[in-house]
VEXVOTOR-343473 format. One line per field, with one value per residue (C-alpha): residue number from 1; residue in one letter; chain; z, x negated, y. Coordinates in Angstrom, 2 decimals, padded with zeros to 5 digits, m for minus. Layout:
k = (NUM,...)
r = (A,...)
c = (A,...)
c3 = (Z,...)
c1 = (X,...)
c2 = (Y,...)
This chain:
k = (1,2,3,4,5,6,7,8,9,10,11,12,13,14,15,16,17,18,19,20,21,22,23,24,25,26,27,28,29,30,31,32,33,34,35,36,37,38,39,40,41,42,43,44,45,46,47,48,49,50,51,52,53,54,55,56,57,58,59,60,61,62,63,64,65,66,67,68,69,70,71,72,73,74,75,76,77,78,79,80,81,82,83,84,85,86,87,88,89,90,91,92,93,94,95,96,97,98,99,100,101,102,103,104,105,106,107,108,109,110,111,112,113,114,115,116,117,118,119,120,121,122,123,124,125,126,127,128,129,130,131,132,133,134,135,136,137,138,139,140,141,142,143,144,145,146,147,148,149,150,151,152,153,154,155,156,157,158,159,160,161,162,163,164,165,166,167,168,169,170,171,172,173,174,175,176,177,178,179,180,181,182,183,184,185,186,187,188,189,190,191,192,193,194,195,196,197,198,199,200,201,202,203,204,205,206,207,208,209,210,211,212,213,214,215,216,217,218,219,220,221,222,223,224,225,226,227,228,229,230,231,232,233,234,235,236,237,238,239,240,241,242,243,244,245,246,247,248,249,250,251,252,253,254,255,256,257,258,259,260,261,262,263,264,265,266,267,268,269,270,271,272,273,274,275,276,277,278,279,280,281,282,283,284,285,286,287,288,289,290,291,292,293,294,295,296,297,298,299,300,301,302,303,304,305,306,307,308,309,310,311,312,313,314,315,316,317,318,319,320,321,322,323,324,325,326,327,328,329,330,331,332,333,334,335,336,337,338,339,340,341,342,343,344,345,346,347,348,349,350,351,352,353,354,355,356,357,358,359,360,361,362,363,364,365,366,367,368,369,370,371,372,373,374,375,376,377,378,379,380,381,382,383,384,385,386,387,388,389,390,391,392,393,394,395,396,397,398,399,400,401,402,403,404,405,406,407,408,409,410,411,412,413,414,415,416,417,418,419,420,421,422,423,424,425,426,427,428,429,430,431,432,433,434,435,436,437,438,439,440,441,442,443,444,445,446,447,448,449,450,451,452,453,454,455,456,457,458,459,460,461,462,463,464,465,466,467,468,469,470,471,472,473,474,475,476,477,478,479,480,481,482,483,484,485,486,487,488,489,490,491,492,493,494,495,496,497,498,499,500,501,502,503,504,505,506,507,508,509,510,511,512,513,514,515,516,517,518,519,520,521,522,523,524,525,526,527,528,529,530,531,532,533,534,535,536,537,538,539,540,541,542,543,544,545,546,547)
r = (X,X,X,X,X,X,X,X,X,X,X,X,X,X,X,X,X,X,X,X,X,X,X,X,X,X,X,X,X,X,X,X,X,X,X,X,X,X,X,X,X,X,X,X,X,X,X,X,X,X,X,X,X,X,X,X,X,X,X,X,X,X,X,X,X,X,X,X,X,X,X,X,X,X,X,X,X,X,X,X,X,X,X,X,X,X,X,X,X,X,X,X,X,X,X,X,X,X,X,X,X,X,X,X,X,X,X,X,X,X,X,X,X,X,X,X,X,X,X,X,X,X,X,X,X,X,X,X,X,X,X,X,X,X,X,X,X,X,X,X,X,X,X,X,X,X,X,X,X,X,X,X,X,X,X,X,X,X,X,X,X,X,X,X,X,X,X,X,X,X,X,X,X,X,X,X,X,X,X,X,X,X,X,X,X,X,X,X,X,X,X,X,X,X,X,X,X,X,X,X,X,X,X,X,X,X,X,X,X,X,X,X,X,X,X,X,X,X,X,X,X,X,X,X,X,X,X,X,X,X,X,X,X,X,X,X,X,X,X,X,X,X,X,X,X,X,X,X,X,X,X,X,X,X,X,X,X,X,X,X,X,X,X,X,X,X,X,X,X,X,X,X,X,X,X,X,X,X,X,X,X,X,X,X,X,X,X,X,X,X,X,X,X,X,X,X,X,X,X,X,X,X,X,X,X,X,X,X,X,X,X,X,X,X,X,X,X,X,X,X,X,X,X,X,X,X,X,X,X,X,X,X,X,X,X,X,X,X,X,X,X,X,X,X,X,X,X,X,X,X,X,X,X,X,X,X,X,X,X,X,X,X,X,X,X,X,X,X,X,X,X,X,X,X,X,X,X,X,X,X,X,X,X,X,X,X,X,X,X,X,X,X,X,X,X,X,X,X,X,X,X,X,X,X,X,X,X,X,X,X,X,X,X,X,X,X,X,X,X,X,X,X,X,X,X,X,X,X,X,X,X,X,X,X,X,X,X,X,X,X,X,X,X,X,X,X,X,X,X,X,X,X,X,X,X,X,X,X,X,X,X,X,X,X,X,X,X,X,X,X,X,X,X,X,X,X,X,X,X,X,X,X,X,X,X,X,X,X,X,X,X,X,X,X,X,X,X,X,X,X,X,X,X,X,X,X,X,X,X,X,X,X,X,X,X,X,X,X,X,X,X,X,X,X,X,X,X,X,X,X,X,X,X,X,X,X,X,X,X,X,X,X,X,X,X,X,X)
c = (A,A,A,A,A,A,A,A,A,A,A,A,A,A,A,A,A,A,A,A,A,A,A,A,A,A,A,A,A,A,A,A,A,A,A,A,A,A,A,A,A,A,A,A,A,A,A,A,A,A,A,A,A,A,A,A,A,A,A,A,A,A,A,A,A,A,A,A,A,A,A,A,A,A,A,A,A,A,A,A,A,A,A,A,A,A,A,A,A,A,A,A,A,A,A,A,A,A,A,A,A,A,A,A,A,A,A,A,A,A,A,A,A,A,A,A,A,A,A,A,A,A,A,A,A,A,A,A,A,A,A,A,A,A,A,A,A,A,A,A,A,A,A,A,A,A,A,A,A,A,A,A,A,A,A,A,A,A,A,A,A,A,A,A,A,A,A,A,A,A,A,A,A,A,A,A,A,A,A,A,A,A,A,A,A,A,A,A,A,A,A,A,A,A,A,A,A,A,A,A,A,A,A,A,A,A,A,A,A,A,A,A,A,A,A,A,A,A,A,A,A,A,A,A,A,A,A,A,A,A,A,A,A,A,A,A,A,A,A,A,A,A,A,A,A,A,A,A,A,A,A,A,A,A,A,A,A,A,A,A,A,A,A,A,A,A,A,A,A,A,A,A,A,A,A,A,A,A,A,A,A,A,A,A,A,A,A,A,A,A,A,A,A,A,A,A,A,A,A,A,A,A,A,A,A,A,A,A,A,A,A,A,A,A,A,A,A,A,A,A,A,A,A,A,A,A,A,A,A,A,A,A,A,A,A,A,A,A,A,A,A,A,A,A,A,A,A,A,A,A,A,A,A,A,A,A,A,A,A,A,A,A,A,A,A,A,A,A,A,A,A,A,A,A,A,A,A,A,A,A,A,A,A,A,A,A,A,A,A,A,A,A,A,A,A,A,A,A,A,A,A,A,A,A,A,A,A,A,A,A,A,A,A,A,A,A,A,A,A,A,A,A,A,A,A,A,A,A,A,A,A,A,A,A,A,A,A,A,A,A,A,A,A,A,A,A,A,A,A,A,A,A,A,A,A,A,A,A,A,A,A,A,A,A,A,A,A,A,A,A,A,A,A,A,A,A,A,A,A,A,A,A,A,A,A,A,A,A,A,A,A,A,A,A,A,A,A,A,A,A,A,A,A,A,A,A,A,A,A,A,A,A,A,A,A,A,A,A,A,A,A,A,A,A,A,A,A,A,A,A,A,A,A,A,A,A,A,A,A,A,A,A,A,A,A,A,A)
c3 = (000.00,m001.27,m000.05,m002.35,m000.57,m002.85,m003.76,000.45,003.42,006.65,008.29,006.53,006.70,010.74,010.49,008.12,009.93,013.09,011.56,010.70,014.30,015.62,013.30,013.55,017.32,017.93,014.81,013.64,017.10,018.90,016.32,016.31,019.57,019.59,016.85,019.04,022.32,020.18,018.87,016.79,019.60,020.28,017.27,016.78,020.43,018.64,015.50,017.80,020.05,019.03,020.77,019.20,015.92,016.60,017.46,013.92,012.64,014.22,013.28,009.62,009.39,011.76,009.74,006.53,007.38,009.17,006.42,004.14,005.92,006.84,002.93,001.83,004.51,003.99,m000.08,000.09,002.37,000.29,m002.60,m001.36,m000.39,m004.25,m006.00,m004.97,m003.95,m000.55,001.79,004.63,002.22,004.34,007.64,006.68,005.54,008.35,010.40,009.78,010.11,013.65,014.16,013.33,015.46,018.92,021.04,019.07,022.53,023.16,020.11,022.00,025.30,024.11,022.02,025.34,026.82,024.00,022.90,025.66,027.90,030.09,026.66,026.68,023.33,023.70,027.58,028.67,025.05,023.68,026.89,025.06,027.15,024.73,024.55,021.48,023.00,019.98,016.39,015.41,018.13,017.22,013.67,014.04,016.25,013.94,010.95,012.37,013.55,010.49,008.06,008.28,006.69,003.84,003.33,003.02,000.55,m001.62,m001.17,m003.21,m005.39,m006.51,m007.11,m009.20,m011.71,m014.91,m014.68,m018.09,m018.60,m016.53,m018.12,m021.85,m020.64,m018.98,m022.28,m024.34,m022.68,m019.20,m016.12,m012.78,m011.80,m015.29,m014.85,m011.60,m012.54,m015.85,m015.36,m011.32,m009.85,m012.33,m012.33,m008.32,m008.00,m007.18,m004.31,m003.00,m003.03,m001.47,001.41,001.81,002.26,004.65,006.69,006.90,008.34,011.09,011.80,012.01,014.49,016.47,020.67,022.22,020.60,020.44,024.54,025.20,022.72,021.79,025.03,024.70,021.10,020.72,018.31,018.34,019.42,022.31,022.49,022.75,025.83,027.37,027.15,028.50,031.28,032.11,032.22,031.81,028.54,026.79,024.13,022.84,023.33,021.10,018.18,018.17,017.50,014.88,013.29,013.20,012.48,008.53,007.23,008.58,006.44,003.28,003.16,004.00,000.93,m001.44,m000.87,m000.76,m004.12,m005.76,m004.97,m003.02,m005.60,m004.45,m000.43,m000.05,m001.86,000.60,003.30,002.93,002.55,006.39,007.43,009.80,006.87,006.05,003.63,001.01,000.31,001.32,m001.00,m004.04,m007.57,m008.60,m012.18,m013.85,m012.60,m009.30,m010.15,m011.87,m009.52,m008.76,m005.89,m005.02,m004.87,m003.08,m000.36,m000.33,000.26,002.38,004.84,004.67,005.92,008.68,009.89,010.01,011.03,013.75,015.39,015.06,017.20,019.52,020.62,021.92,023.79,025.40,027.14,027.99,029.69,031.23,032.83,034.65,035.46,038.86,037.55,033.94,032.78,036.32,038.15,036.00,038.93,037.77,039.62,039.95,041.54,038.62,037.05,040.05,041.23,038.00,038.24,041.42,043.00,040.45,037.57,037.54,037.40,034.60,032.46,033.09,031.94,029.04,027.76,028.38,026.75,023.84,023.28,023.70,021.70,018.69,018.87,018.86,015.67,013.89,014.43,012.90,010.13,009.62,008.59,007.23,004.60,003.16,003.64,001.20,m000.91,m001.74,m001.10,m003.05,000.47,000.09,001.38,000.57,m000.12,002.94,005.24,003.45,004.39,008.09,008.35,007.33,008.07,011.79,010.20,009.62,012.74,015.15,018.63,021.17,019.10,019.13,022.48,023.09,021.36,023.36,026.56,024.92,023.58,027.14,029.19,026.56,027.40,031.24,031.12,032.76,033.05,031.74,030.70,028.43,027.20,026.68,025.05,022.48,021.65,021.21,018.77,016.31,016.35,014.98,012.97,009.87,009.48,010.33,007.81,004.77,005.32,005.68,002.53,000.54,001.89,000.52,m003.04,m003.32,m002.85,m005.86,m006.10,m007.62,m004.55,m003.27,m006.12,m005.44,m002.08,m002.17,m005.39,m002.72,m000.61,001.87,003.39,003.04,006.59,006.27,003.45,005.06,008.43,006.58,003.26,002.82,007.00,006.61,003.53,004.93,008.14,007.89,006.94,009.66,012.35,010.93,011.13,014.94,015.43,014.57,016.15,019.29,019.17,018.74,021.27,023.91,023.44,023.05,023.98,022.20,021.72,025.31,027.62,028.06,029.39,032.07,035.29,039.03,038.34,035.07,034.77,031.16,030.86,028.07,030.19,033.23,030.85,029.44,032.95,034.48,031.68,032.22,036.06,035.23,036.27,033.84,035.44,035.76,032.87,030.69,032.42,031.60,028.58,027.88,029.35,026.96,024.12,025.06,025.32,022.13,020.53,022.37,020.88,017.29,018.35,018.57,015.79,013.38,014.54,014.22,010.79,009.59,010.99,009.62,006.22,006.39,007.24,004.19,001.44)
c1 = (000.00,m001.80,m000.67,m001.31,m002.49,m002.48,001.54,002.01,000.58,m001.02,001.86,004.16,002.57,002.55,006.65,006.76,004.92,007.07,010.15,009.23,007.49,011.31,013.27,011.53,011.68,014.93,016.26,014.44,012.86,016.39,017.99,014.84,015.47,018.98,017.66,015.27,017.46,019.44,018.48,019.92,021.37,023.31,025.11,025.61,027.53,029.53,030.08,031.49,033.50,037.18,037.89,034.95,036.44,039.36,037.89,036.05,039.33,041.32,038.29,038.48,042.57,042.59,039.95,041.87,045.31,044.59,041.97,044.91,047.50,044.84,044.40,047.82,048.69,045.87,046.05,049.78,049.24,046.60,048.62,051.47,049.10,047.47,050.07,053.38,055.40,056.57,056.99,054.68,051.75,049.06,049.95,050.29,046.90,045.53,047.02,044.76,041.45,042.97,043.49,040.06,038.41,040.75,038.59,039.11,040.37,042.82,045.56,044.99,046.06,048.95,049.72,050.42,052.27,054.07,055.49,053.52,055.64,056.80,056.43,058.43,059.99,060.51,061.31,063.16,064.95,065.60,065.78,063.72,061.64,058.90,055.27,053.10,049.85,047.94,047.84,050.87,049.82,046.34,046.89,049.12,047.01,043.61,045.59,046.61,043.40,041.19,043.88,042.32,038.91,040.90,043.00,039.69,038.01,041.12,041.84,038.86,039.45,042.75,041.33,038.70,041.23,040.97,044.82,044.82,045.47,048.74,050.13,049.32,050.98,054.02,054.75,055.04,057.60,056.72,057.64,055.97,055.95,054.43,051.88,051.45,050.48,049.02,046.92,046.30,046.33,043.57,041.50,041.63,041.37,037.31,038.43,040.71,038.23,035.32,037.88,038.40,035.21,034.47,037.49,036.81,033.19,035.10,037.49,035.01,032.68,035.54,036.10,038.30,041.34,040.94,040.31,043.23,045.80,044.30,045.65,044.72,043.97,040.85,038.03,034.18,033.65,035.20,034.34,030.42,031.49,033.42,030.51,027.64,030.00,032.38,030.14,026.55,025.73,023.42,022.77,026.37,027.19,023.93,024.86,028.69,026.92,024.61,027.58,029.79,026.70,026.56,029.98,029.55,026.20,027.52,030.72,027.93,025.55,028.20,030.13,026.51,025.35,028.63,030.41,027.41,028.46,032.00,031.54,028.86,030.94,033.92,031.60,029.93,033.20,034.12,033.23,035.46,037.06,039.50,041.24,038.59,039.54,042.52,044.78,046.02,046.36,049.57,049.87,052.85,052.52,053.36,055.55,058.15,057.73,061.37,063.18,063.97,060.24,059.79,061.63,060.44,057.06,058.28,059.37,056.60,054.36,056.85,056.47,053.10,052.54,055.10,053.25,049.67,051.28,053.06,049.81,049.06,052.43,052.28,048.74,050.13,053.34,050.88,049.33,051.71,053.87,053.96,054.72,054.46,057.71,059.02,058.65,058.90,058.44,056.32,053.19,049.42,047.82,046.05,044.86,043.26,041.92,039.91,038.98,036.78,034.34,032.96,035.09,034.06,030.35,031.60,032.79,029.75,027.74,029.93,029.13,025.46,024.51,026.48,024.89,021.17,021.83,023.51,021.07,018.55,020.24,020.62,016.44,015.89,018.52,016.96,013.42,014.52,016.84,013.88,011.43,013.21,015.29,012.67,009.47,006.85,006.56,006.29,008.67,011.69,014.23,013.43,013.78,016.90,018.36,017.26,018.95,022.35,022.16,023.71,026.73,027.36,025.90,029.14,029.00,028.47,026.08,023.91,024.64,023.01,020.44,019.05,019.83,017.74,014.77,014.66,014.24,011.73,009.21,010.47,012.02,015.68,016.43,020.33,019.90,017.58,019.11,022.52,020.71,019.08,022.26,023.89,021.61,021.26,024.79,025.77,022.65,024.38,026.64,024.35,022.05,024.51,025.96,022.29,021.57,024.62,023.52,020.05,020.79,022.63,019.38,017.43,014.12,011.94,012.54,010.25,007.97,007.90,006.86,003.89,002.69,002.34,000.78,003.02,002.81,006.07,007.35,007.50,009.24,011.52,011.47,011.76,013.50,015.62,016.96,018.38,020.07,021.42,022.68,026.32,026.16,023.35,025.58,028.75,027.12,025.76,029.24,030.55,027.82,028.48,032.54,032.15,029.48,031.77,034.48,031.73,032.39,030.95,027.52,027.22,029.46,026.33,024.47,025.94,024.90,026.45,023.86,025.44,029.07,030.93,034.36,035.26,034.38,036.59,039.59,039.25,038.94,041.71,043.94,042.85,043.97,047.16,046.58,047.70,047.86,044.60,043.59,046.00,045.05,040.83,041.89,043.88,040.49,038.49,040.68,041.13,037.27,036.57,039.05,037.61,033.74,035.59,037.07,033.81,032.43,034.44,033.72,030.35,030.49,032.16,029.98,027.18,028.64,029.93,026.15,025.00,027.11)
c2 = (000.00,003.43,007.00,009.57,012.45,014.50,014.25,013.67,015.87,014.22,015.83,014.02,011.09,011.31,011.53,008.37,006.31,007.33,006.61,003.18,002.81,003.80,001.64,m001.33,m000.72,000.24,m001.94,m004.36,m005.56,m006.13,m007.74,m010.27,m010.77,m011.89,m014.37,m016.34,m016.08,m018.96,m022.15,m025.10,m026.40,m023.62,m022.90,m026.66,m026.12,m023.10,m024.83,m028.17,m025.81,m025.86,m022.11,m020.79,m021.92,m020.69,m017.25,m017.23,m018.04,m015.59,m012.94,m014.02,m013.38,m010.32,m008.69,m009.22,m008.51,m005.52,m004.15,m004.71,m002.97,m000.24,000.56,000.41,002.83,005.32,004.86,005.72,008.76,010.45,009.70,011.19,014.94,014.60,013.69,014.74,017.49,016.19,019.45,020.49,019.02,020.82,019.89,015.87,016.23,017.12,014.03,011.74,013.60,014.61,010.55,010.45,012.13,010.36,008.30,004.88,003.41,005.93,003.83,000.80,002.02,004.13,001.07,m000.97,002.17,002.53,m000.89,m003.60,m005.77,m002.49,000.37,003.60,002.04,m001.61,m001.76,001.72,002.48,m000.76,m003.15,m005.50,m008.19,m009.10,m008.39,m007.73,m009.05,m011.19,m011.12,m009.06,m005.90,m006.53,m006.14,m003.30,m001.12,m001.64,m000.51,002.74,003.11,002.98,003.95,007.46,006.06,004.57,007.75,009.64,007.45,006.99,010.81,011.30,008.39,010.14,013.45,012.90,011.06,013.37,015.09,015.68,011.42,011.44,014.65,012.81,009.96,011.98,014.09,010.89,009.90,007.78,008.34,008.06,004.51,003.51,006.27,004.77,001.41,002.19,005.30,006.05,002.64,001.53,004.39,004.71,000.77,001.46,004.00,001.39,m002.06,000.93,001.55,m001.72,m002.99,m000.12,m000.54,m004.17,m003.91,m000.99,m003.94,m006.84,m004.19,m003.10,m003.80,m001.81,m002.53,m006.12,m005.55,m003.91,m005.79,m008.99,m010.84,m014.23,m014.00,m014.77,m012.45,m012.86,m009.19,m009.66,m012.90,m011.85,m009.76,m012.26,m015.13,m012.42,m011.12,m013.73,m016.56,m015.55,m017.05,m015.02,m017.66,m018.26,m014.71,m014.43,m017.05,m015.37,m012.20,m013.44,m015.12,m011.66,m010.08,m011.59,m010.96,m007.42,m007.42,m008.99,m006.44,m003.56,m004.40,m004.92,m002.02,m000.21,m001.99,m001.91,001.53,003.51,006.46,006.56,005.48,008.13,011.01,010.21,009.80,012.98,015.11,014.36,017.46,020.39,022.46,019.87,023.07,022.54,018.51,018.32,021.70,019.06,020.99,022.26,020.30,019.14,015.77,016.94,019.55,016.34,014.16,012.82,013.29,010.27,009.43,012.41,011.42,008.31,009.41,012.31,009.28,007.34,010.59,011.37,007.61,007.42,010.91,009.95,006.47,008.82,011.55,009.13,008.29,011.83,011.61,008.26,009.15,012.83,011.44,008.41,010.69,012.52,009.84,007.90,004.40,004.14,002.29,002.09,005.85,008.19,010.88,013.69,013.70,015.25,012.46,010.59,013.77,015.13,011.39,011.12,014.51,013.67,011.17,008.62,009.69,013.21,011.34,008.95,011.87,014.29,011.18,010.89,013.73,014.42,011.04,012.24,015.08,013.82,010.84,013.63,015.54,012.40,010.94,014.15,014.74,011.31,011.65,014.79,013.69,010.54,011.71,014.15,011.06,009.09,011.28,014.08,012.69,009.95,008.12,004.13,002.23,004.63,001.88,000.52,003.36,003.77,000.44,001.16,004.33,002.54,m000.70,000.17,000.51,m002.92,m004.27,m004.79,m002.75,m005.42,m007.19,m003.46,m003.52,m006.79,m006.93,m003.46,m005.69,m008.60,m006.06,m004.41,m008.27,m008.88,m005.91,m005.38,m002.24,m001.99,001.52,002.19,006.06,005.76,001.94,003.68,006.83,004.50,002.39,005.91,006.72,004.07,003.18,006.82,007.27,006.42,008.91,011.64,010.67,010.01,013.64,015.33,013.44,014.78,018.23,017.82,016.51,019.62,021.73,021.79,020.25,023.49,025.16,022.05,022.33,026.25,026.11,023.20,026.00,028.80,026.55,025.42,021.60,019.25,019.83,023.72,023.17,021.35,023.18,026.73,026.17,022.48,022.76,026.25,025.67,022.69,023.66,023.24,019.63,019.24,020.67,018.59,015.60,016.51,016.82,014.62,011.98,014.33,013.22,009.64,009.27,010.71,007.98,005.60,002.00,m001.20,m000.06,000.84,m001.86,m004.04,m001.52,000.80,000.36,001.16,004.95,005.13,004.76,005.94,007.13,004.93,001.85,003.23,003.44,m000.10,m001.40,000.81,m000.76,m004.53,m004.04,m002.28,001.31,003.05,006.53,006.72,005.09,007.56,010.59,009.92,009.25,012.23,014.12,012.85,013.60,017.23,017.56,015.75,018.53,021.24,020.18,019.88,023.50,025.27,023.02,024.28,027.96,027.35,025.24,028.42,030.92,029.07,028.85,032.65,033.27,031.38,032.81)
């Protein structure tokens, strides 16, 4: 392997060979480790165990069924904002970004409040006496979770469809529904397999939902809790990882192979201005849409809209409720219990191990995204898989394999264990959406700066960051929200010195008090909306500033 110097400063070359030092040692190293804490003989135990089987089997169908409902859901809602005329366009837009951007838990729990054994719905308006716990709940709450990433991918699939084909096809003569399945379906068929793949790996990674609602059905990432935790064995919680671990791979490096154009363009357009994706052009397809249709879709929204904002309600009303489902007395107590003692501790923690571990990921994404996408550094392809291949590795397997890393070189300490799961597990996005920002810069302004002299990193430091800024800080964001509300990546980790609020609400639930479980949760939203608050007025002042 032969570095140019000449193309590549000694600076530069410091920050490339740190980046590899980091990945293969937050990355590479722990996932090595989960492979030799298992041998033949225990995934021959797995493979002979008929509730392990059944736990890959329930995996397999959960995964698909609620991927599936997840995309129809989210394709039908962006197609209803691009292309139709259904009223109060602008607001419906906005739902699922808002969904988005809930603490993933927080649908779970107000699933249970809402329609469990003792729900608002079932129990207290409809007298019913059933419970949703398994497959059907399961699959129900995970598709009204991640519909919002499939609305966002499709959103973009459907507006980049050339309008011009659908009015050709409308003034000769066809209506909608043949335009539909002639003309958009077709051409936004790549948007839909790209959200499915992406939803699917989101579904395969995802804990707290299958926590909260699963019951007694059985899925390998809670499985891989329940066989560390519950019974202490670190091998077969090891070979169930490994074995969730390479669907989650294969669905990542197709959908990266395959549609990386498409998935990255949808990826990158999460940011806080959701005005500037979301406004759908006034052309005569949408201007003849029929009513019928109209209301059709105009329904659909309102549903969906309905069950996301039902969710708001349930933990709101939770929280100030004496007995959920039984005393409906309006009372302080859970709010200012949580609000004190360990909780107060849990949330504090919350949030300053989100905000090191954002500002962490954004550093790395940072330097990593000019590494490969503007520099002659070896290895670029490499770096590149490292910086995304956390996406596809499921939360409790991250989790434990920073456990496993830490037994194997003797260091125990929880902050910085939980800061470094933090990290790597939102890494991903950060990078993606720094790497949009940069391929927007042009390269002379590179080639302009190393002629006047300058090394790679001021360039990057003085010229590529500032123009980049907005996606830098949306992307900090962003890694800032989700690490809040943090849960899989993490549950392996916290100690009695390091307690998370996420984990208090998922064990609150599992012993019934929900109270106190609604009213930390209802905490945590509020703050994650407050950060996205003052992230969007500084997104804006930023971009203000730049123009």
């Amino acid at each position: 392997m032969k570095i140019d110097f000449r193309k590549n400063s000694k600076s530069l070359l410091i920050v490339w060979l740190l980046l590899i030092i980091l990945f293969i040692g937050f990355i590479v190293f722990p996932l090595f480790c989960v492979l030799l804490s298992a041998g033949i003989k225990d995934f021959k135990l797995v493979f002979s165990s008929a509730i392990f089987k059944e736990s890959v089997k329930n995996t397999f169908f959960e995964c698909i069924f609620s991927s599936l409902a997840a995309v129809i859901i989210g394709y039908f809602f962006a197609y209803a904002v691009v292309k139709t005329n259904i009223p109060f366009k602008r607001f419906f837009s906005y739902v699922p970004l808002v969904h988005l951007m809930t603490p993933p838990f927080v649908g779970g729990l107000a699933f249970i409040l809402l329609i469990g054994r003792q729900g608002f719905i079932t129990h207290t308006l409809l007298g019913l006496d059933i419970s949703l716990y398994g497959f059907k709940g399961l699959v129900i709450a995970q598709s009204l979770c991640f519909f919002p990433l499939s609305y966002l991918i499709c959103l973009q699939s459907l507006q980049g469809i050339n309008q011009n084909l659908e009015q050709a096809a409308r003034s000769m003569g066809a209506g909608s529904l043949k335009i539909f399945f002639t003309i958009t379906l077709p051409l936004s068929f790549s948007g839909i397999i790209s959200s499915f793949l992406f939803v699917a790996v989101n579904v395969l990674s995802d804990f707290g939902n299958p926590l909260i609602v699963a019951g007694r059905f059985r899925v390998l990432a809670v499985e891989i809790y329940t066989q560390l935790t519950g019974w202490l064995n670190i091998k077969t919680s090891a070979v169930l990882g490994i074995i969730l671990v390479i669907p989650s791979v294969i669905l990542f490096l197709v959908q990266n192979y395959l549609l990386k154009k498409q998935l990255t363009k949808a990826s990158m357009n999460l940011n806080f201005n959701p005005e500037k994706y979301y406004k759908s052009p006034l052309n005569s397809d949408v201007k003849n849409f029929s009513r019928p249709a109209t209301i059709i879709f105009s329904f659909f929204v309102i549903v969906v809209s309905i069950c996301v904002m039902l969710q708001f309600v349930a933990i709101i009303f939770g929280s100030f409720q004496k007995l959920w489902g039984i005393n409906t007395t309006f009372t302080l107590n859970h709010i200012k219990s949580v609000l004190s003692g360990r909780y107060s501790v849990s949330l504090k923690n919350s949030v300053s191990f989100a905000l090191i571990s954002a500002v962490l990921s954004t550093i790395i994404a940072v330097f990593s995204s000019y590494v490969v996408h503007r520099t002659e550094m070896p290895l670029k392809k490499t770096l590149d898989i490292f910086a995304q291949i956390p996406s596809s590795i499921p939360g409790s397997l991250l989790g434990l394999a920073i456990l496993l890393a830490s037994k194997k070189v003797g260091f125990n300490n929880s902050f910085v264990l939980i800061i470094i799961a933090m990290t790597v597990a939102f890494l991903p996005f950060s990078y993606r959406i720094i790497s949009q920002s940069y391929s927007t810069i042009k390269t002379t302004l590179d080639d302009g700066s190393r002629s006047l002299g300058a090394n790679q990193l001021f360039t990057l430091t003085k010229i590529i960051v500032p123009l980049s800024a907005d996606g830098i800080f949306g992307g900090f964001i962003y890694d800032f929200i989700r690490g809040v509300g943090t849960l899989s990546a993490v549950i392996f980790l916290v100690s009695f010195n390091t307690p998370l609020t996420s984990i208090n609400i998922v064990n609150l639930a599992e012993q019934g008090d929900w109270g106190k479980s609604a009213s930390l949760a209802l905490i945590l939203t509020v703050l994650t909306f407050g950060i996205l608050a003052i992230g969007i007025v500084v997104l804006n002042f930023l971009k203000k500033h730049k123009e």
